[in-house]
Steps between C-alpha positions, in 0.01 A plus 500: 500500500834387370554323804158315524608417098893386590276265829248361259777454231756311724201252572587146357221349261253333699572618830168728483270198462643316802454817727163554397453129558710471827240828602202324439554162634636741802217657540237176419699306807463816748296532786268798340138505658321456156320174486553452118845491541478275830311222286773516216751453747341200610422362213892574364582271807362231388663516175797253593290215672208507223707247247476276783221509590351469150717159441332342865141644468541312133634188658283496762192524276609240259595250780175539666311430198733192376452347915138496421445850719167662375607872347257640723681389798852537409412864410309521850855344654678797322253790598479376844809299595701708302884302646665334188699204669234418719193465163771300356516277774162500557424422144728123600363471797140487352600311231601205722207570716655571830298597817367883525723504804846386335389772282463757708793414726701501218417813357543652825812375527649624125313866640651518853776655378221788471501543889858593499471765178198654631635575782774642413298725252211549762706751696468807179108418488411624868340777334252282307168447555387146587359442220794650255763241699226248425475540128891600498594149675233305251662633231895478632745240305839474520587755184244757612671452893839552327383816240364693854796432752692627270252829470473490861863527567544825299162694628129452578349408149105597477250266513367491151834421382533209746149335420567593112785284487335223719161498229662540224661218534239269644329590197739411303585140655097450491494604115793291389339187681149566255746467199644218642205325625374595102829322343480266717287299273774551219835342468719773591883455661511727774863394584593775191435775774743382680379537851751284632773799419199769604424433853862522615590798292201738669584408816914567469342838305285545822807402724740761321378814626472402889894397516653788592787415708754231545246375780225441309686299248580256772185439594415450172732252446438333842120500395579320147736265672269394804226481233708219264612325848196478643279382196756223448452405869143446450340772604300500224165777482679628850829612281392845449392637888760281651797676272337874584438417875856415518643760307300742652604390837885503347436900357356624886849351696695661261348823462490498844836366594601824242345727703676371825 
């Protein structure tokens, strides 16, 4: 008893709270087969990339409404379309009343870069139902794609986590374009939530957790330079599949020239 008293006693103030915390975050982020717990840990996921996409599905909604977009459509565009950069630039593209094809082609070309993600995700889905790869790939965007790899590379996550994250925040992009579609009748600054600072920061938050040897950071920074040299070369809507083609082709020679 003494000793339990002398253990308890030599415990510095505080210290209980963050192992009871450090337990239950443990054990909320585990792989336990109890569905409750699998929808809080996908819901928990989305916790970093929800500030974001508050700030675009309120941009979104407020530029649709201000370019003369109807608020049943732009919320349709949001519920359906559900890819950020591409209602944004549909949203101009409609505006200055280009053909259905330049809008299609162009949104097809800001979503290749789809092909290449998918694909490199497809390969932990083979035990998916048609269907469940079909919702799964309606509902993928670049954060969600980023959140799973990540899952994927440390074990098999369940399902319900997977398609929790995905929902959760479709509904949440499709919710936040309603209020904006709503203000958008109002005089409100949306630069104040500063998006310009938000996109970037997800995305090197995203980035972090994938870089886990000297390697990777070289590709990274090969990716981020090819990006800046190619945009400046023109390569305009093309920018984003030509820099990951490239740097993808760069990461296969050297893994495989390491393995030589």
């Amino acid at each position: 008893m003494n000793g339990i008293q002398e253990v308890g006693g030599s415990t510095p103030p505080g210290s209980t709270k963050k192992l009871i915390l450090r337990f239950i975050l443990k054990f909320i982020l585990s792989d336990k087969n109890f569905w409750p717990i699998h929808i809080l840990n996908g819901f928990l996921l989305t916790l970093p990339i929800l500030l974001v996409y508050v700030a675009m599905g309120l941009s979104f909604g407020f530029l649709a409404i201000d370019n003369g977009i109807s608020p049943l459509n732009a919320i349709l565009m949001s519920l359906l379309i559900y890819a950020g950069t591409a209602q944004l630039v549909g949203i101009q593209l409609i505006v200055i009343e280009a053909s259905v094809f330049s809008i299609l082609l162009t949104t097809f070309i800001i979503n290749s870069r789809f092909f290449v993600m998918s694909s490199s995700i497809g390969r932990f889905l083979v035990k998916f139902k048609f269907y469940q790869r079909f919702l799964y790939a309606c509902q993928l965007t670049d954060a969600t794609f980023a959140i799973h790899t990540v899952r994927f590379s440390r074990f098999n996550p369940p399902k319900l986590e997977l398609f929790t994250t995905n929902i959760f925040g479709h509904v949440v992009w499709v919710i936040s374009t309603i209020v904006g579609v709503y203000l958008g009748g109002r005089d409100y600054n949306f630069d104040s939530l500063g998006i310009d600072f938000a996109m970037p920061a997800m995305f090197i938050g995203l980035l972090l957790p994938l870089v886990l040897t000297k390697i990777h950071l070289f590709i990274c920074i090969i990716a981020g330079l090819l990006t800046v040299i190619l945009f400046y070369f023109g390569f305009s809507y093309w920018t984003t599949l030509s820099a990951t083609i490239i740097t993808i082709l760069i990461g296969l020679y050297i893994d495989k020239w390491n393995k030589i």
